[in-house]
C-alpha positions as CSV (number, residue, x, y, z in Angstrom):
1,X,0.0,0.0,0.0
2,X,3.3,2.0,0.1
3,X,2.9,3.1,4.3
4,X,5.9,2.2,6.1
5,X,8.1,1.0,3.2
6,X,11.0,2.6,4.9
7,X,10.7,0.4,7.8
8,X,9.9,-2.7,5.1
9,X,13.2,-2.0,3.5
10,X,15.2,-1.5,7.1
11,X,13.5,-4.8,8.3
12,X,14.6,-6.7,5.1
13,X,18.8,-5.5,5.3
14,X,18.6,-6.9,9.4
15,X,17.4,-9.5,7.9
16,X,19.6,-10.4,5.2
17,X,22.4,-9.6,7.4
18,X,21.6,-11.5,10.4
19,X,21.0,-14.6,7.6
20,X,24.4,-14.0,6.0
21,X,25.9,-14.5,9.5
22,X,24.0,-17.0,10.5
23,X,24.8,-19.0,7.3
24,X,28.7,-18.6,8.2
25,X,28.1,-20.1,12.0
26,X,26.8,-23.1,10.2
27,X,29.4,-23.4,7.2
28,X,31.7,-25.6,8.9
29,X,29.2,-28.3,9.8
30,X,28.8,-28.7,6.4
31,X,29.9,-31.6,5.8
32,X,28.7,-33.3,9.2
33,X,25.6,-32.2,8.5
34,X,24.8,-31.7,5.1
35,X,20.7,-31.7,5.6
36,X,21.1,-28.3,7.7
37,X,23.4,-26.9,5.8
38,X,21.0,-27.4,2.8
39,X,18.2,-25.4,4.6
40,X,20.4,-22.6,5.6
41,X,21.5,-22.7,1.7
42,X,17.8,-22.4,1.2
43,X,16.8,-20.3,3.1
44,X,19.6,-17.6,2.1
45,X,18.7,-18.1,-1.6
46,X,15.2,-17.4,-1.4
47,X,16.1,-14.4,1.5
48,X,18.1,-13.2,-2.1
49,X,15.1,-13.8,-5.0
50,X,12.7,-12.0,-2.5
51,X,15.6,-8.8,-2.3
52,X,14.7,-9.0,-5.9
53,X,11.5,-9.0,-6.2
54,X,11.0,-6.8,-3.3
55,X,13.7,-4.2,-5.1
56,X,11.5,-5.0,-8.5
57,X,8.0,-4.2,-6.6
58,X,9.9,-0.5,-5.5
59,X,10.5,0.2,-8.8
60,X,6.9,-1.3,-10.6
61,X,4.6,-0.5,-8.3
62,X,1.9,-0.8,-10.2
63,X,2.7,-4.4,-11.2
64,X,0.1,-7.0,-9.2
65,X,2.2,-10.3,-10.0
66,X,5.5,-8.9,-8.8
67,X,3.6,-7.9,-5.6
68,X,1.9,-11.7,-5.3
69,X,5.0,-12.8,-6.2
70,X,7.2,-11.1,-3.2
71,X,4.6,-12.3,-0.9
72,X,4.2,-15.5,-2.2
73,X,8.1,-15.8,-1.8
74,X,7.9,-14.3,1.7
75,X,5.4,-17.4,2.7
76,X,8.0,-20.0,1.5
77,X,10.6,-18.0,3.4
78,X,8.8,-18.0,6.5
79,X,8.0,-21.8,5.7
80,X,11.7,-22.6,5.0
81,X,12.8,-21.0,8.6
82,X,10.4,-23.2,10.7
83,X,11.4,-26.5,8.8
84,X,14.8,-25.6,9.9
85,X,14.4,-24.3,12.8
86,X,12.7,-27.9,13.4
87,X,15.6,-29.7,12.0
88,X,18.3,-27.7,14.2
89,X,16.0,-28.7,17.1
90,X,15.7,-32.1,16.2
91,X,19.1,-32.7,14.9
92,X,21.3,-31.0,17.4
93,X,21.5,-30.9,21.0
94,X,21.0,-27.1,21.4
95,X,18.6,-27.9,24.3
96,X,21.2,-29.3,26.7
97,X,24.4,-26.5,26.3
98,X,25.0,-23.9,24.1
99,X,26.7,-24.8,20.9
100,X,28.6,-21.7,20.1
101,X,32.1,-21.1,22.1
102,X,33.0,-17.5,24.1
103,X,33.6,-15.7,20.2
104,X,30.1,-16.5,18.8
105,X,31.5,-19.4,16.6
106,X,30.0,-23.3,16.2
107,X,32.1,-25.0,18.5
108,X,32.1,-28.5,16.8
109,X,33.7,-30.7,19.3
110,X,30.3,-29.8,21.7
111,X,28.2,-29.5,19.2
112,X,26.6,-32.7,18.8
113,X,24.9,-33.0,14.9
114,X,23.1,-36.2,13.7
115,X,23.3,-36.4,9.6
């Protein structure tokens, strides 16, 4: 409706960035577990086609599909974090000890990840 796109757009960079460094926490359990590092993968990718689109709808305002689109693209986003969030819960044993060390990175020897 164009109210409070300033606060849209601020929303979406904390967003992307908090993401972005939430995808390099996971990096190196890549290989150890290669399910959660496919829904972070996931997640970032369509965090990036819904910049676009969100960028696009800015520009095209008057364009109905773009808008459908980005919010269509916001649903699967907001599907994609609560499968994942389910798999870190399930998969990991965040519930007992925290599984970053003192610096904010994954501390793999405590962290405990099931492939």
């Amino acid at each position: 409706t164009g109210y409070a796109v300033g606060w849209h757009a601020a929303n979406a960079v904390a967003l992307i960035w908090f993401a972005g460094r939430f995808a390099r926490r996971v990096k190196p359990l890549r290989d150890r577990a290669p399910i959660l590092w496919r829904g972070v993968h996931r997640l970032t990718m369509l965090l990036g086609v819904q910049l676009l689109f969100g960028l696009a709808v800015w520009t095209h305002r008057a364009s109905m599909w773009l808008r459908t689109t980005h919010v269509g693209v916001g649903a699967l986003i907001l599907a994609q974090a609560v499968v994942l969030a389910w798999e870190v819960r399930r998969r990991t044993a965040v519930g007992n000890f925290p599984a970053t060390g003192p610096m904010g990175g994954v501390d793999s020897e405590r962290c405990n990840v099931t492939a």
